[in-house]
NUFI-752794 format. One record per residue (C-alpha): x, y, z. Coordinates in steps of 0.02 Angstrom, whole numbers, plus 50000, padded with zeros to 5 digits. Example, Ala and Ser with C-alpha at 12.3 -4.5 7.8 and 13.67 -1.06 7.14 Angstrom:
506154977550390 506844994750357 
END
This chain:
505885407251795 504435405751687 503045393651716 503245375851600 501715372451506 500725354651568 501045344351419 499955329151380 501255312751340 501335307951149 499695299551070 500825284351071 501115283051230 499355285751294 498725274051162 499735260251249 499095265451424 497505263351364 497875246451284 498865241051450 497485247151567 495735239651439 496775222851412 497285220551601 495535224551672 494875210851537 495995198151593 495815199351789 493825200951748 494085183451646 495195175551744 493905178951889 492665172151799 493595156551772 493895154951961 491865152152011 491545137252064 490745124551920 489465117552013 488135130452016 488665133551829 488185115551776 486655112451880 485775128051777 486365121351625 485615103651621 483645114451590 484765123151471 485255108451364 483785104951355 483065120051296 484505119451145 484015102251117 482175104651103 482295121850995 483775116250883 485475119550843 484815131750696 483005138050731 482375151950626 481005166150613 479665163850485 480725151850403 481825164250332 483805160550330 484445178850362 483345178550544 484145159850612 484945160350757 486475149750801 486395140850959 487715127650907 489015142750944 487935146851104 488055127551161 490015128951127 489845143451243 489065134851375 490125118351340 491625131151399 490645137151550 490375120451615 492175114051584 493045127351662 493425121451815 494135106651755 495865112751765 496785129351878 495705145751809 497225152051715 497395136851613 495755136251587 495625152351497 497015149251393 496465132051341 494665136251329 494185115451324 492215110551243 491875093251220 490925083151089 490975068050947 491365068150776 489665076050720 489135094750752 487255089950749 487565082050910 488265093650995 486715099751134 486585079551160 488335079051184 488215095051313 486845084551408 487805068651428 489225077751478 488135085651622 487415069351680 489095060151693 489795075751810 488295077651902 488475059351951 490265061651994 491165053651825 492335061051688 491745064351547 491025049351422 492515041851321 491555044551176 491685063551194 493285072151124 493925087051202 494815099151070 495375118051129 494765134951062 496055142951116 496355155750998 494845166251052 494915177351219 493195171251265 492875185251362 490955182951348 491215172151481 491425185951612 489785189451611 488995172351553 489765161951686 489255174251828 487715172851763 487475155651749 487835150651916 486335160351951 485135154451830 484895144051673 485155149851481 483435158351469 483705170051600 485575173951514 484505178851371 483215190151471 484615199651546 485355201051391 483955210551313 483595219051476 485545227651457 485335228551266 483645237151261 484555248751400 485835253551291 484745255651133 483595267251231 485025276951294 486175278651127 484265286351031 484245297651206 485945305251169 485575308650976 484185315850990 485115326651131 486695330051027 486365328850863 484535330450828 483005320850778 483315317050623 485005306350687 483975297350818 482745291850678 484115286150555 484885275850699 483275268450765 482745261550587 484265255250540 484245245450706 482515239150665 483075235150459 484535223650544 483365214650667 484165220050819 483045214450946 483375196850909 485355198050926 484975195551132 484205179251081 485985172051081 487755174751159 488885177451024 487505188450932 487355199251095 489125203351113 489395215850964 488025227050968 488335228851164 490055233551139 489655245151018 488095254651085 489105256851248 490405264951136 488975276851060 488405279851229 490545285351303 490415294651129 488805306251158 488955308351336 489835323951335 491105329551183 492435321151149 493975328451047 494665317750915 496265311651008 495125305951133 493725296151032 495435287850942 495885280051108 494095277951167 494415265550988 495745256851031 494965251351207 493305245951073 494485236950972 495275226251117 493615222951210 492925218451026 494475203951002 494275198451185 492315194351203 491765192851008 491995176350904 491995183850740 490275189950712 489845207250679 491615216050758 491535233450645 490155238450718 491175243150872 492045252950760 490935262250647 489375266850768 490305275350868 491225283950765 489685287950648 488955295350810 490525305250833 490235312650676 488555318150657 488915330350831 488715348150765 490325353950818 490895339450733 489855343550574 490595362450578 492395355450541 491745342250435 492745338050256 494585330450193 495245332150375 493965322750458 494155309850326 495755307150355 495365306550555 494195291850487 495535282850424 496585285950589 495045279650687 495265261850590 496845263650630 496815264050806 495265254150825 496205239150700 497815240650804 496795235650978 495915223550883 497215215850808 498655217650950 497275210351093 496985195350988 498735190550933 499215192251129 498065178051158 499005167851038 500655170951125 499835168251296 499055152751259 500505144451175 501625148751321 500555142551469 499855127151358 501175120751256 500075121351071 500665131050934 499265142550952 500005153450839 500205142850678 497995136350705 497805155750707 498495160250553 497925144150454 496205151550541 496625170550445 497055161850288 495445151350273 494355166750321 495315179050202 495725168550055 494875157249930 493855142849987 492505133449959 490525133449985 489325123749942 490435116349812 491215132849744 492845140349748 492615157949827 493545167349698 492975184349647 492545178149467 491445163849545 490725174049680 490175189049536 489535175049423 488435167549572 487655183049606 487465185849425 486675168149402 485525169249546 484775185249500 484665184349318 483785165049349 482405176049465 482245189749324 483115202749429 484715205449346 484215219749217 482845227049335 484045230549471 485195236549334 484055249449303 483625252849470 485285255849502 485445265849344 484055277849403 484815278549583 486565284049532 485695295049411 484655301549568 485995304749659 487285315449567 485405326149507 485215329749695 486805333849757 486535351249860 488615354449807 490375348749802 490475357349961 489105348450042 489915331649961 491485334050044 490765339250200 489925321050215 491175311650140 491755307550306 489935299050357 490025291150173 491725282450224 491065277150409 489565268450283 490725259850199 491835251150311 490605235150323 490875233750148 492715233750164 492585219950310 491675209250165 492715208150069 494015206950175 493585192550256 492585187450118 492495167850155 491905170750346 490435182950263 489795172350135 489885157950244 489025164050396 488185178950302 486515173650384 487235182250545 488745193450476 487285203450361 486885213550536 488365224150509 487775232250372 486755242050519 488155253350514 488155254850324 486115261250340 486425271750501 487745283050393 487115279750231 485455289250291 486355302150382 487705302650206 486355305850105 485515320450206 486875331850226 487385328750028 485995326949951 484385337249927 482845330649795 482385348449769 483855350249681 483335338949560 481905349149487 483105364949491 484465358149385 483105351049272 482275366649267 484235376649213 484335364649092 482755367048998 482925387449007 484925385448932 483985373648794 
END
């Protein structure tokens, strides 16, 4: 008889082993997490109210709106950690309860009252309205509330760039190792063009960028063949929905996969395939992210009796489609005519015109080939995909684009490496010099 071949199961089905297995481990690590005991959590967070309340709800660096922070999302964060044990962990997690009154600028006061009134044995003060989050994972909270019953906020954020700086230093240790110098460089600045080292300064910021280093890091470790970085995605994509709140999710997707690329073996089959494999990699990486997060929905309407389901989509809807800021409809027409507006009232319109004139112009004069185009098309696509998130969720960006602007990390990491492999400025005085001699 002769010998059957060892077949590995359809992508499908190992896709939703992968999904079954990332989601499960998530919940059990959550749902753990839920179960400490609240005490230890709370008495480390009255210093940490107070920290909140003496830097602000919206410090900044130098003054300058695209480096503030956001600890009104952080003190929601802890709000959660500190209520948790208000109820059975599983309902907990599903409800997901903060407290506070009818004014966000309150809300670090609100955190220390409702401190005081448990550490002195009462409910919370009638004054203080609970309302549930509930269509967020929260997964943060596996390692925040852990944490906290250790020590107060500002050690949270010391670890947090302890295990960030970790995985920074080891993602530009694998480039260099795989894929060169000149990738290790490209990754480093765009890092330092983003401000990375002051995403560890808060929770929500944090969670992102850890997710997605540790996928460059599974990515470079050893080579991976495309099947397998597409379900190394989708296990991104559901850790992404379960522990981020909206902030800077395709970078989970991109740097990875922009790592991925820039491998040599990787580089040698480089081209219209590997494009399309870039379009499968949303795929996969969208369907975790998507899937993970709609199972919350279900979940939490079943074990706490809110239509979960209906706030979530209202919640797409506002993020997605046309809404208002600052007084403006967020149409495309207004949005273009803002932009327009505010640079032509600095002078900049027609100069940046003409910068980007000379750019383009730049650009197709330095082209190596359409062979080397195509061949980094795929890293050109990977660049793009913040881009695409934009405008996607265009009202979310514009509205919180004083944190969302991070992502375009990814869009500089590829960008650089884009422009590399296609382009070459030597070119330029070639083709210049052809043209002169057919004159």
């Amino acid at each position: 008889m002769p010998k059957t071949q060892n077949r590995k199961p359809p992508f499908a089905l190992r896709a939703l082993a992968v999904f079954g297995i990332t989601i499960g481990l998530l919940f059990l690590l959550l749902l753990g997490a839920y179960a400490l005991p609240g005490g230890p959590v709370r008495a480390h967070l009255e210093p940490s109210a107070q920290t909140i309340i003496q830097e602000g709800l919206y410090p900044s660096y130098f003054g300058f709106k695209l480096f503030q922070m956001d600890n009104y999302t952080d003190t929601l964060m802890l709000m959660e950690a500190a209520t948790a044990d208000g109820t059975d962990p599983l309902t907990a997690m599903m409800t997901n309860t903060a407290y506070n009154v009818d004014n966000f600028e309150t809300l670090s006061e609100d955190l220390a009252r409702y401190l005081e009134a448990r550490a002195a044995g009462e409910n919370a003060p009638a004054d203080l309205e609970p309302f549930s989050y509930a269509r967020y994972w929260h997964g943060y909270m596996i390692w925040l509330r852990p944490l906290l019953c250790l020590m107060p906020y500002s050690g949270v954020r010391v670890v947090q760039y302890l295990v960030l700086f970790a995985l920074f230093a080891a993602v530009l240790v694998l480039l260099r190792r795989r894929c060169g110098l000149r990738a290790a460089v490209w990754f480093a600045v765009s890092q330092l063009l983003v401000t990375f080292f002051w995403v560890p300064h808060q929770i929500q910021y944090f969670t992102c960028f850890a997710i997605a280093y540790a996928g460059c890091v599974w990515a470079l470790a050893r080579p991976r063949r495309s099947d397998a970085l597409c379900l190394g995605l989708v296990a991104l994509g559901v850790a992404t929905a379960f522990c981020d709140l909206l902030v800077t999710p395709i970078l989970t997707l991109g740097l990875p996969l922009a790592c991925w690329l820039l491998e040599p073996q990787q580089r040698l089959r480089a081209g219209g395939r590997q494009c399309a494999l870039v379009f499968g990699s949303c795929l996969c990486w969208g369907t975790g992210y998507g899937v993970a997060w709609a199972l919350k929905w279900v979940l939490a309407g079943l074990v706490t009796g809110q239509n979960i389901i209906a706030d979530a989509v209202h919640q797409i809807g506002v993020r997605t489609a046309a809404d208002t800021w600052h007084g403006m409809e967020l149409t495309w027409s207004n949005i273009i005519q803002f932009v327009y507006s505010a640079l032509a009232d600095r002078g900049l319109f027609w100069p940046l015109v003409l910068l980007a004139v000379v750019l383009v112009a730049v650009f197709c004069l330095s082209v190596r080939s359409r062979v080397a185009l195509g061949r980094a098309a795929p890293l050109a696509l990977a660049a793009v995909l913040p881009l695409v998130w934009f405008a996607a969720l265009r009202t979310h960006s514009i509205q919180h684009g004083w944190f969302t602007w991070r992502a375009l990390g990814l869009t500089l990491f590829a960008g650089m490496a884009f422009l590399y492999y296609a382009c070459d400025l030597r070119s330029i005085g070639k083709r210049l010099k052809q043209k002169r001699e057919s004159i």
